[in-house]
C-alpha positions in Angstrom: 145.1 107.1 82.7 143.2 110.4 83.0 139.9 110.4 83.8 138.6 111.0 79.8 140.0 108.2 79.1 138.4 105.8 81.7 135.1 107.3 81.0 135.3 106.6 77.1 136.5 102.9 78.2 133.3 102.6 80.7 131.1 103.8 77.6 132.3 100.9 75.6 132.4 98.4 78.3 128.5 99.1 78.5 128.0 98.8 74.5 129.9 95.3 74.7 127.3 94.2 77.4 124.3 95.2 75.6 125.4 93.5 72.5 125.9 90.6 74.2 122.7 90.4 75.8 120.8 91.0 72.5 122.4 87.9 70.8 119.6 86.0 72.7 119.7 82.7 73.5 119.3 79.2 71.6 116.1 79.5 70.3 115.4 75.7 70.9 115.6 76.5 74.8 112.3 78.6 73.9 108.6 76.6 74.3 106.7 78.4 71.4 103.1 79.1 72.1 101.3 80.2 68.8 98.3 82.1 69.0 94.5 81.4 68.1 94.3 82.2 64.5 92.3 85.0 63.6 88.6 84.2 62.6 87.7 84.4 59.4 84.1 86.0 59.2 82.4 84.2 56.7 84.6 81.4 56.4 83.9 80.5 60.8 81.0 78.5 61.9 81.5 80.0 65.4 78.3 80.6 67.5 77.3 84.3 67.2 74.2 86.1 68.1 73.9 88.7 65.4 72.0 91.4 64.4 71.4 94.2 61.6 70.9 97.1 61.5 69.0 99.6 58.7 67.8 103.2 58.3 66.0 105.0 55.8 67.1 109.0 55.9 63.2 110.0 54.8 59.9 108.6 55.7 58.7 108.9 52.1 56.5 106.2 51.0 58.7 105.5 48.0 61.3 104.7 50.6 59.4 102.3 51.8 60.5 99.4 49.7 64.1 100.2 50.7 63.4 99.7 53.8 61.2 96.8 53.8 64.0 95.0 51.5 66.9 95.9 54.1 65.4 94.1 56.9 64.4 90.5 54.3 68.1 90.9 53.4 69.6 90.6 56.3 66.8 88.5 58.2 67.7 85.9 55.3 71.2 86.5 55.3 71.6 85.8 59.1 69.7 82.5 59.3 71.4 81.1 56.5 74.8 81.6 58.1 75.9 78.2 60.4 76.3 79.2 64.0 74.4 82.6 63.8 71.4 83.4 65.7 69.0 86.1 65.0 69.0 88.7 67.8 66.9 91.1 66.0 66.5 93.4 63.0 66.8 97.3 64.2 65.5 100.2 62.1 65.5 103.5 62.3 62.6 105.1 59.4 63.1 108.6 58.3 65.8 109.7 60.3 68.7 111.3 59.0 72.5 109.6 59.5 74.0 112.6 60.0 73.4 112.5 63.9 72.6 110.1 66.1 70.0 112.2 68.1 66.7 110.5 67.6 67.8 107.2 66.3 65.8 105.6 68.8 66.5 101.7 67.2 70.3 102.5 67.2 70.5 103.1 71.3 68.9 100.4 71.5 70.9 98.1 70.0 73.6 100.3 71.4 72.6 99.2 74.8 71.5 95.8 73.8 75.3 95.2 72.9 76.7 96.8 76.4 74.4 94.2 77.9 75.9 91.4 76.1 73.3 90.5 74.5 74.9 90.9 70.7 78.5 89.8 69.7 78.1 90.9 65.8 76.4 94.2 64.3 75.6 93.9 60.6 74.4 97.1 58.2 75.2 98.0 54.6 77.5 100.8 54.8 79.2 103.2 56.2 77.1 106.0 55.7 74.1 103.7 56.5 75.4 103.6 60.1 77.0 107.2 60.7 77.9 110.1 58.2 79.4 111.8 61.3 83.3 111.0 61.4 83.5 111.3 65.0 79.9 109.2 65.9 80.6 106.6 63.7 84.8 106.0 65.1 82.9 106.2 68.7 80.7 104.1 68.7 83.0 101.4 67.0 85.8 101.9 69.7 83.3 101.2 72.3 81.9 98.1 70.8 85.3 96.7 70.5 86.2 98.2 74.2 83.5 96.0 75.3 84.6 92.8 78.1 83.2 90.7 75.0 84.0 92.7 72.3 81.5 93.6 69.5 82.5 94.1 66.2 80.1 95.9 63.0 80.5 94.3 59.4 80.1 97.1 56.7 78.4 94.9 54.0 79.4 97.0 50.8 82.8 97.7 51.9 83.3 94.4 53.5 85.0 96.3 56.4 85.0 93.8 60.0 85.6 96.3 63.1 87.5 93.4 65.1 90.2 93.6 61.9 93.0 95.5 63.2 93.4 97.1 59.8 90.3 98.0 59.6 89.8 101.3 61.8 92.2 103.7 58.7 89.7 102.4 56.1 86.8 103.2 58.0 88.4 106.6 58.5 88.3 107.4 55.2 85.1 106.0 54.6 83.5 107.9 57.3 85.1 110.9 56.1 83.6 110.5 52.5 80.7 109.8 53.9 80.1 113.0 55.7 81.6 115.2 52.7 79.0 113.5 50.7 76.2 114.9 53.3 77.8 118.0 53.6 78.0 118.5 49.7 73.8 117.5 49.9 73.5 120.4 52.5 74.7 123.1 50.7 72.9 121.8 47.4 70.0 121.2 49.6 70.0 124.9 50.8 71.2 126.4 47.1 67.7 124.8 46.0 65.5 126.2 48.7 67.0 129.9 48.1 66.2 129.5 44.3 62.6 128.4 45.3 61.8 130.8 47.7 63.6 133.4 45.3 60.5 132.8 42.9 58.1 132.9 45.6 57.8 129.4 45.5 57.2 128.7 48.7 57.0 125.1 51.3 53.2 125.1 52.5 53.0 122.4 55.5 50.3 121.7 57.3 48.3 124.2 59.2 45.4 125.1 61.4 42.6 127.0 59.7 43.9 125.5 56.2 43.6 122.6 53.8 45.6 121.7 50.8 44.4 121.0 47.4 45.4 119.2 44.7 48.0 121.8 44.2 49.1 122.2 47.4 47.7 125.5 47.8 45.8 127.0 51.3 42.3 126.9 51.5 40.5 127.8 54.7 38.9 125.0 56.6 35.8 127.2 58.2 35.5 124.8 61.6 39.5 125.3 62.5 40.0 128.6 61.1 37.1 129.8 63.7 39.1 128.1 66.5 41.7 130.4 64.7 40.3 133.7 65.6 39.3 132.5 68.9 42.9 132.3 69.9 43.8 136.0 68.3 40.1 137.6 69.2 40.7 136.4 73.3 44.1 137.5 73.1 43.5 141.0 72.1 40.4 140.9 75.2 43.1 140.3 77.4 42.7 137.0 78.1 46.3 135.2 79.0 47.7 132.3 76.0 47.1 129.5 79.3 43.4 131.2 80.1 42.9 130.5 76.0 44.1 126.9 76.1 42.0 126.2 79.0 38.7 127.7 77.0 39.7 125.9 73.9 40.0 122.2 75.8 36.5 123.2 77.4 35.0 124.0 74.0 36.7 120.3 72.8 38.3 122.0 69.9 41.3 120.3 68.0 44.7 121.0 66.6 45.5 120.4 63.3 46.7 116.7 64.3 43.7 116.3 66.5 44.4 116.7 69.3 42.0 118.3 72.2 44.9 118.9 74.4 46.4 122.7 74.7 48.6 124.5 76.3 49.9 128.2 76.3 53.2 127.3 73.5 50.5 126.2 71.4 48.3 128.8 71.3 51.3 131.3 71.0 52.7 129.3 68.2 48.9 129.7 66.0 48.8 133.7 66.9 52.5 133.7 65.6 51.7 132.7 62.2 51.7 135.0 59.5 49.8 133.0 57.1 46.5 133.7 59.2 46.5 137.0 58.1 47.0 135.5 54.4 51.3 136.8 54.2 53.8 134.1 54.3 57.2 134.6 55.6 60.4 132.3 53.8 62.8 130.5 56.3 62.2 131.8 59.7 64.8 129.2 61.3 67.5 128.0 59.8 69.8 125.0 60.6 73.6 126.5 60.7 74.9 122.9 61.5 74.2 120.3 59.4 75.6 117.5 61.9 73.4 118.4 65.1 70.3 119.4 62.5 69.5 122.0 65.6 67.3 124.6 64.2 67.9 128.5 64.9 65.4 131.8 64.9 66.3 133.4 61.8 68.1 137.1 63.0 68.8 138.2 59.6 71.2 135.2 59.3 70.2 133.9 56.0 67.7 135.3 53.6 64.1 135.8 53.7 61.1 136.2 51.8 57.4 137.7 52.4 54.9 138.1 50.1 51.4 139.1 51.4 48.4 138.0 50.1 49.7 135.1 49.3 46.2 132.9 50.2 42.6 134.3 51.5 43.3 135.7 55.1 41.3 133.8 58.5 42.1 137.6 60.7 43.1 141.1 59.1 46.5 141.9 58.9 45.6 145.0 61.6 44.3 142.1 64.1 47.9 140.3 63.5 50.0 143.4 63.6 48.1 144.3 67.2 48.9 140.7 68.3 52.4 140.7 67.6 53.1 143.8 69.4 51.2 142.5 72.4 53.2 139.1 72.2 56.3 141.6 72.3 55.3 143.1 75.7 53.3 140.6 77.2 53.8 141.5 80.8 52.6 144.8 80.4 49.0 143.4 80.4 47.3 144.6 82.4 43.4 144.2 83.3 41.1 146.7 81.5 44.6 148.0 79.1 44.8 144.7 77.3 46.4 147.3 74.2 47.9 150.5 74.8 47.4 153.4 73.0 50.3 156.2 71.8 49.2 159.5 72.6 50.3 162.8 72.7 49.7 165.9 74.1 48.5 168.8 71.7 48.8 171.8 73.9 49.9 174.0 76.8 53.4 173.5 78.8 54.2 169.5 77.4 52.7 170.3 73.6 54.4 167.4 71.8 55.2 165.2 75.1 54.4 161.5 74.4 53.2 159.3 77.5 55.2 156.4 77.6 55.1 153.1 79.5 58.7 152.3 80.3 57.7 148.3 80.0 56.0 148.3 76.7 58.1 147.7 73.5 55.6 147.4 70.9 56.3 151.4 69.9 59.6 152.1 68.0 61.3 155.5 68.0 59.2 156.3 64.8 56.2 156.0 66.4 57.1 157.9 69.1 58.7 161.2 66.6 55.5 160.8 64.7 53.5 161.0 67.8 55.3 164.1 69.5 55.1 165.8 65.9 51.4 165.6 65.5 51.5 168.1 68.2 53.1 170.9 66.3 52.1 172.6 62.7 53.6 171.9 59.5 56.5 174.3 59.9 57.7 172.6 63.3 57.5 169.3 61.6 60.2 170.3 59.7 62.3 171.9 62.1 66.3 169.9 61.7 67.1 168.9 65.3 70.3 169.1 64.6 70.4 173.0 64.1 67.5 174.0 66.6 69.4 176.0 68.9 66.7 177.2 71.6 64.1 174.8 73.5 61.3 176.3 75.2 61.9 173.8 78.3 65.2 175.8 79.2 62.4 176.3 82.0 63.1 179.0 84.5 64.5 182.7 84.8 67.3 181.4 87.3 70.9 182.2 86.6 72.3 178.4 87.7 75.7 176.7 87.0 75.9 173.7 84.6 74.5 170.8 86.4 77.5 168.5 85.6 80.3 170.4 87.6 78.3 170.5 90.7 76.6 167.2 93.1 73.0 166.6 92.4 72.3 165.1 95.5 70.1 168.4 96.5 68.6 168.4 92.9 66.5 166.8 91.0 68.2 164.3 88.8 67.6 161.1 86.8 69.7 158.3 85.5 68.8 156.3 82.3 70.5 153.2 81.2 69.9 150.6 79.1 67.1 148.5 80.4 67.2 150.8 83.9 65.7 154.4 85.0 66.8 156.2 88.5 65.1 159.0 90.2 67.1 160.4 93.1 65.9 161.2 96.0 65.3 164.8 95.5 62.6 164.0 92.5 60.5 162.3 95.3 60.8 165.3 97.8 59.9 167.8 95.0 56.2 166.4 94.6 54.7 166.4 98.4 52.7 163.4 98.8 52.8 162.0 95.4 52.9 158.5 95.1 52.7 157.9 91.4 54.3 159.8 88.4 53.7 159.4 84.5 56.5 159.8 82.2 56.8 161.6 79.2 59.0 162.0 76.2 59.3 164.9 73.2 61.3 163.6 70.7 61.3 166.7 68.6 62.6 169.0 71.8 64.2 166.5 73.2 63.2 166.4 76.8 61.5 164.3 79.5 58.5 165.4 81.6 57.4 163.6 85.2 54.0 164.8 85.8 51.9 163.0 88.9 48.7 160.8 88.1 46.4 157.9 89.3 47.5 154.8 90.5 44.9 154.2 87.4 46.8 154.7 85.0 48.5 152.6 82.8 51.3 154.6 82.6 52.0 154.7 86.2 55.1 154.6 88.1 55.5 154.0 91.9 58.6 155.9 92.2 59.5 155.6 95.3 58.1 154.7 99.0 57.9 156.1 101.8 59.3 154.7 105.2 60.1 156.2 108.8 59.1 160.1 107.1 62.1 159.4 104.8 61.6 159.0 101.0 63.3 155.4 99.3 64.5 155.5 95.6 62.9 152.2 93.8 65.1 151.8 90.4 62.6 150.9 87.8 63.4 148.6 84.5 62.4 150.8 81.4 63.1 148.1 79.0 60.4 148.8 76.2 61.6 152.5 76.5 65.2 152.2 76.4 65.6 151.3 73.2 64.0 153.7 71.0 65.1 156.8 73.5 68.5 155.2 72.7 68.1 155.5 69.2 66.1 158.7 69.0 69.3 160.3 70.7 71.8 158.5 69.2 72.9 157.2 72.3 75.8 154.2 73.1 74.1 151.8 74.6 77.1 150.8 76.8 77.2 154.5 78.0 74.5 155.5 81.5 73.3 159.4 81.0 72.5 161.3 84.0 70.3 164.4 83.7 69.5 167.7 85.9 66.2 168.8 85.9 64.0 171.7 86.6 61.0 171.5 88.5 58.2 173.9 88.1 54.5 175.0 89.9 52.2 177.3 88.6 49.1 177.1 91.0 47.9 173.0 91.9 50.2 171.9 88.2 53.7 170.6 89.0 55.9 169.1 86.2 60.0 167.8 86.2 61.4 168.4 82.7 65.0 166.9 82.1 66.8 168.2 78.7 68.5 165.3 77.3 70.2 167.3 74.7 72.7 168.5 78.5 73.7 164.7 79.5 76.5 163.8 81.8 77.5 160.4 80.5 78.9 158.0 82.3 81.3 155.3 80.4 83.0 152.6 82.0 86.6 151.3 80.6 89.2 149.1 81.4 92.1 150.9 82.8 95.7 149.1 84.0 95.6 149.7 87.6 99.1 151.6 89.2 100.5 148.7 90.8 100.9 147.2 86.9 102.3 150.4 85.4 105.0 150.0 87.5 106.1 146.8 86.2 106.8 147.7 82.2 107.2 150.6 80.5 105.5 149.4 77.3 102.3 146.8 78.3 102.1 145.3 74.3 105.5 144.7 74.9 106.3 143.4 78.0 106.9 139.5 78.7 104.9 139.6 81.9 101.7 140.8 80.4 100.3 138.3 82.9 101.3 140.0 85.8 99.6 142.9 84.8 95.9 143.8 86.3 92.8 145.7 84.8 90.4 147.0 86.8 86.9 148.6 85.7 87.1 152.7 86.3 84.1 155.3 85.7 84.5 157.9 83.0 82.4 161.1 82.8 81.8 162.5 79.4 81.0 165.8 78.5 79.5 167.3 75.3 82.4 168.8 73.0 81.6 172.6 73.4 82.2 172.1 77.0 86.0 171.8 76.3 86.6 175.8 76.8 85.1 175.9 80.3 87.3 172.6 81.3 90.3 173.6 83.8 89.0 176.5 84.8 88.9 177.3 88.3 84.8 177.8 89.5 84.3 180.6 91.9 81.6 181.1 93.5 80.4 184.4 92.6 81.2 183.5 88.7 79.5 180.5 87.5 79.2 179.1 84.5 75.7 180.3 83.4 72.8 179.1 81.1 70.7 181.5 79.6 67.3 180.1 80.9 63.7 181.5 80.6 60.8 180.2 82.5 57.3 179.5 81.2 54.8 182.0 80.5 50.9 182.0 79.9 48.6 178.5 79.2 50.5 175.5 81.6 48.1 173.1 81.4 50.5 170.1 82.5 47.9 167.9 83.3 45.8 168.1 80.3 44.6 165.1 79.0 46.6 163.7 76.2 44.9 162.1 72.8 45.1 159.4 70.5 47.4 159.8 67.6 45.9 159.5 64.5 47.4 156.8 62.2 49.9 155.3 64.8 47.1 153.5 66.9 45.9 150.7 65.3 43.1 149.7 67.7 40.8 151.6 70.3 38.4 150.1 73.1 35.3 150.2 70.2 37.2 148.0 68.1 38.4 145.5 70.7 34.7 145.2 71.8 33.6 144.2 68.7 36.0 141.6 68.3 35.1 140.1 71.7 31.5 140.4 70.6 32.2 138.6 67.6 34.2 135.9 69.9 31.1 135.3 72.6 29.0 134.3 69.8 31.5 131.9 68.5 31.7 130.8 71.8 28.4 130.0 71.9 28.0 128.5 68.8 30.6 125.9 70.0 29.0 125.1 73.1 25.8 124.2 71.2 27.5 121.7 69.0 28.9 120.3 72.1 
């Protein structure tokens, strides 16, 4: 017999073996044990301590009688069952079922049952208990879990937990369930688009208004002075804490009455549009209709705004001012609660802009409108794009492009998004100058460094000065980033490095920087050499795992720099600039003035509103 053949015979030996012990034995060798039948619900007079549990998704009053009938329902229904006991009834009023966040009553029954203190929950339906598939499934599963298990009796779809058939039924019930509160979202939201379509708009309760018969605002006098208290102190200079603190010494109240404030509060009344009489649509929105968690409105979904909607409590100028100080409110500083955009209208920086590189309540229209109040009609008109000269190509020095060469010896700055670099050679070109203003033409396109007071409130430390050596200090420029970005049409993933020039003409010293000459500076992934070396072809390859990226550096250079690239450099035949310097009226540190329809308040007008706010403040304290 080969050795096939004794295998196939060892195979069948086994079979004969198995069926034999499968045959069993006699079955009246076996003791049969039956098991406790399974309790009927109703039909068992077994002690259980029970309780229900009901919820009302709105705290309406006309939902009151639903709720109120819920709890005799199942109060009656509990005592008049043999062997139950009445644990409690727990009720959750105007919440929805959608999530269980909030459902204060349901933890604790929740945690009443862990303690085993509950062997029965009780509640009308599914949706009743959860509209969230995965809540509702949970939360059963860990009742029944329990060492003595709980179970939840669905009263209109007569559905016992403890059932084992039970858990596919509530499945599809739960499922249902939460369709049917998803389908009441999006009808929910349909509606409020068509109201707020037609200007019909929700009107909930708010400090410095009443609502009349028709719902509509109507100034309350006592709150809305507490009202421009808040925006009045704000625009002083006063901080949103220092307001709270005045407002809880004056004893005045929010709308719920409350004499307790704090600093969110106070933001939260100079936030409101519909003080200055405008009312803005669906400034959250909730993109989750399980969780219910609300969301700032960035252009996600639609809004509305129609001003003048009721009588106004401050002018829309006093809200405008407020908003742009909320924007930048670290840039307060004492005695510049508000800064002004000016500009200056003559001599070496005609049209250059003083900017403070934390402020952000300027956008890159206001500063173009600013720097072109500087020049006469015909220059306002002047297309950027074709201007071919700038007058701040500053001196009569033949000098190779700044880009091919180190600017470690020359003045040079770096400006990324949110950051601004001097090197080190900026600092030694002004002797003993501690602080420096910045400026910015956005019709030339350039950027001016001029030294100033420690006094102003524009000023930059820009370095210090340790051991007789000068230190760079890297400043954020966060408010000034982002409309010098978009006045240049810059990538805001991109840093740009600038050369500049620095001029003298007696006891006047300026840096100009032409941004329109920018080395850019553009990180990318690159594969590294060790990775190339493994495949030919990286979107092909079948170790794509194995292969490394690491960040690399990229300069950029303007197009029409293309002919000079490859070159060889000599010295003695540099790429040259055509440069002229400056001739005639400097007058760099001339004073620069308020633009005219940008600014919307000055130091007269902020006095008078802190007038008006001392006499309110005294007027309180007397009916104290």
């Amino acid at each position: 017999m080969n050795e096939q053949e004794k295998h196939t015979d060892s195979q069948e030996e086994q079979k004969r073996k198995i069926r034999a012990r499968y045959m069993g034995i006699d079955r009246d060798e076996l003791e049969f044990i039956p098991a406790k039948p399974k309790e009927k619900l109703f039909e068992s007079e077994a002690q259980k301590r029970v309780c229900a549990y009901c919820r009302v998704s709105t705290d309406d009053a006309k939902q009151t009688s639903s709720y109120e009938l819920q709890k005799n329902h199942y109060e009656d229904m509990i005592k008049e069952h043999p062997g139950w006991t009445l644990v409690g009834i727990y009720a959750d009023e105007g919440i929805s079922g959608t999530s269980l966040q909030h459902r204060d009553d349901f933890i604790r029954m929740m945690n009443d049952c862990k303690a085993g203190k509950i062997d029965l929950v009780i509640t009308k339906s599914v949706s009743r208990f959860a509209r969230n598939i995965v809540d509702c499934i949970e939360k059963v599963r860990e009742l029944a879990g329990l060492p003595s298990p709980v179970g939840v009796f669905f009263e209109t779809e007569h559905i016992d937990t403890l059932n084992s058939t039970s858990e596919m039924m509530l499945a599809v019930l739960s499922a249902t369930a939460q369709e049917e509160s998803h389908t009441k979202s999006e009808i929910m939201n349909i509606s409020i688009e068509q109201r707020f379509s037609r200007g019909i708009f929700l009107t909930p309760k708010l400090l410095g208004y009443d609502q009349d018969s028709d719902g509509n605002l109507v100034i309350n006098q006592e709150e809305a002075d507490t009202v421009k208290l808040c925006f009045y102190l704000f625009l002083g200079g006063s901080s949103t804490s220092e307001i709270a603190e005045i407002l809880m010494d004056l004893g005045r109240k929010t709308k719920l009455g409350n004499r307790k404030w704090t600093g969110s509060s106070v933001v939260s009344v100079l936030q409101n549009e519909r003080h200055c009489g405008d009312i803005l649509s669906r400034k959250t929105f909730t993109p989750n209709y399980l969780n219910h968690k609300s969301k700032k409105n960035r252009k996600d979904r639609n809004q509305y705004r129609q001003k003048d909607h009721h009588e106004a409590i401050v002018s829309r100028e006093v809200f405008a001012a407020t908003q742009k100080m909320l924007a930048a409110y670290k840039y307060r500083k004492k005695g510049y609660p508000l800064p002004i955009l000016q500009v200056v209208d003559g001599g070496t920086l005609n049209g250059f802009v003083p900017v403070n590189r934390t402020w952000t309540g300027f956008s890159a229209s206001d500063y173009t409108q600013a720097s072109q109040s500087a020049y006469d009609e015909a220059v306002k008109e002047i297309d950027n794009t074709q201007k071919q000269d700038s007058h701040f190509d500053l001196s009569g020095f033949e000098i190779v492009r700044s880009q091919f060469f180190s600017t470690r010896c020359n003045p040079a700055i770096t400006i990324s998004n949110g950051q601004l670099n001097f090197n080190t050679a900026c600092l030694k070109k002004f002797k003993n100058v501690e602080y420096v203003e910045l400026l910015l033409n956005s019709v030339e396109h350039g950027i001016a460094v001029r030294p100033c007071e420690k006094d102003n409130p524009n000023a930059i430390k820009w370095g210090k000065l340790k051991d007789g050596k000068w230190f760079v200090l890297p400043k954020s420029c966060k408010g000034f980033a982002a409309p010098l970005y978009e006045i240049m049409g810059w990538e805001k993933s991109c840093k740009y490095r600038f050369r500049g020039q620095y001029q003298t003409n007696g006891n006047e010293q300026v840096l100009i920087f032409n941004l329109e000459e920018p080395e850019i500076i553009k990180s990318e992934d690159i594969v590294c050499e060790e990775a190339e070396t493994q495949t030919e072809d990286i979107e092909n390859s079948e170790n794509t795992d194995k292969i490394k990226k690491i960040r690399k550096k990229k300069i950029v250079y303007p197009a029409n720099w293309v002919s000079g690239f490859g070159n060889k450099i000599e010295s003695g035949e540099p790429l040259i600039l055509q440069r002229f310097k400056y001739d005639g009226n400097w007058d760099v540190l001339r004073p620069a003035k308020m633009v005219e329809g940008v600014q919307i308040f000055n130091k007269e007008t902020i006095d008078a509103l802190m007038n008006e706010a001392e006499q309110m403040i005294d007027g309180m304290r007397d009916v104290i």
